[in-house]
C-alpha positions as CSV (number, residue, x, y, z in Angstrom):
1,X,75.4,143.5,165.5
2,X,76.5,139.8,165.4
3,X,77.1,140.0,161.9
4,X,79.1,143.6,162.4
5,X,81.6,141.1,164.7
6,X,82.0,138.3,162.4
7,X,83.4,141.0,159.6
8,X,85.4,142.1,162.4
9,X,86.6,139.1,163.1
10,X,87.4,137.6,159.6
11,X,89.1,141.4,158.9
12,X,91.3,140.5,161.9
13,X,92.5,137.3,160.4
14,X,96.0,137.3,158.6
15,X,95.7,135.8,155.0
16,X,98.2,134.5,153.5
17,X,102.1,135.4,153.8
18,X,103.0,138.9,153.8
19,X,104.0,140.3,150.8
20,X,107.7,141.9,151.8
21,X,108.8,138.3,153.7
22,X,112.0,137.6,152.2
23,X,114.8,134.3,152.8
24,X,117.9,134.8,154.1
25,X,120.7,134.0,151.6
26,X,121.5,130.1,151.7
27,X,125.8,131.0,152.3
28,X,126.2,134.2,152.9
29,X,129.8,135.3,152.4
30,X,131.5,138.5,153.7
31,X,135.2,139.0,151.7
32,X,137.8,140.3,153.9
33,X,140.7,142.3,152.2
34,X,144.3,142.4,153.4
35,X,146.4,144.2,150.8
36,X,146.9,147.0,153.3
37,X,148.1,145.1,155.6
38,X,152.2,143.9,156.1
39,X,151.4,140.1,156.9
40,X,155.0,139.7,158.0
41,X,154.7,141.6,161.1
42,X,152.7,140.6,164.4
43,X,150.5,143.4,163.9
44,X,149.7,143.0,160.7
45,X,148.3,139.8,161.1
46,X,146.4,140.8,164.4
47,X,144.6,143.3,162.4
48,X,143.7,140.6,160.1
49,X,142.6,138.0,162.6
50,X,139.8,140.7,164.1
51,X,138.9,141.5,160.5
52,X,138.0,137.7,159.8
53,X,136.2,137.9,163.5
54,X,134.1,140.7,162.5
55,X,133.6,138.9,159.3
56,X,132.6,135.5,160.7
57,X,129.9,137.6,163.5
58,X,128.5,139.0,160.4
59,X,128.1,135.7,158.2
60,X,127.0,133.9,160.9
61,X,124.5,136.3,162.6
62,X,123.6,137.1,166.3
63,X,121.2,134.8,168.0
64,X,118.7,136.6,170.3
65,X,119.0,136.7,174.0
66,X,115.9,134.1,174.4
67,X,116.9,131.3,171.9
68,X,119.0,129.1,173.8
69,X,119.2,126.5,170.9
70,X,119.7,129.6,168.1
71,X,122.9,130.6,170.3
72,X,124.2,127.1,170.3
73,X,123.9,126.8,166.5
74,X,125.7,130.1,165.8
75,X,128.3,129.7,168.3
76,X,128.9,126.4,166.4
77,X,129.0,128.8,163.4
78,X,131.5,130.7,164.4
79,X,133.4,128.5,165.2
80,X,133.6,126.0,162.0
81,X,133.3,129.3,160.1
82,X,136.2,130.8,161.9
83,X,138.4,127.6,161.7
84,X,138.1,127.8,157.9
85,X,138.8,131.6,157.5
86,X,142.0,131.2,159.7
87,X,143.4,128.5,157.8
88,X,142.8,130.4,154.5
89,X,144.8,133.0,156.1
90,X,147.4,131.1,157.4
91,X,147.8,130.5,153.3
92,X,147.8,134.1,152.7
93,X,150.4,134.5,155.3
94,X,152.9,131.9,154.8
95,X,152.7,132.4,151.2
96,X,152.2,135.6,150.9
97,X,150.2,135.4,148.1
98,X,148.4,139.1,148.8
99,X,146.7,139.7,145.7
100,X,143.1,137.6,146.6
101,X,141.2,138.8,149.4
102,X,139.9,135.8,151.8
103,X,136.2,135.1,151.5
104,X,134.4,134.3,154.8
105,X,131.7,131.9,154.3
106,X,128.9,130.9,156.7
107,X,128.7,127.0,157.0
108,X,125.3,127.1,157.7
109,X,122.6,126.1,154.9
């Protein structure tokens, strides 16, 4: 019997890593395209500021509703990340340079 509860008990112990655990992409990056869009109207570049929002949630993740320092580094995320991706489109739009799409890039390593 005490023997039957040791197996048990080793069989119950986690070995090793699990075999499907994967890493998170270092940058990940999100491009957010714009040809669609007239740049030169106030709608136009509405629609692309909530594309780059969406865009910078997705890069930089959604902290869960218990990790009060996780939600402080991705609302720091957002916001660097989001700084970045407006000034890249505030190129796009005063240039007008249309033909490259704006790449969204999380600043977190």
């Amino acid at each position: 019997m005490k023997k039957l509860l040791i197996l048990a008990a080793l069989a119950a112990t986690p070995v090793g890593q699990p075999a499907l655990a994967q890493t998170a992409p270092a940058n990940p990056s999100v491009t957010v395209r714009h040809q669609d869009l007239d740049l030169r109207t106030a709608a136009g570049t509405r629609t692309l500021d909530r594309r780059i929002w969406r865009a910078v949630v997705a890069v930089c993740g959604t902290p869960s509703d218990f990790d009060l320092e996780g939600k402080n580094a991705i609302r720091e995320c957002r916001r660097e990340t989001r700084q970045i991706a407006t000034a890249k489109a505030d190129a796009v739009v005063a240039g007008a340079a249309r033909a490259a799409p704006i790449r969204v890039t999380s600043i977190r390593k």
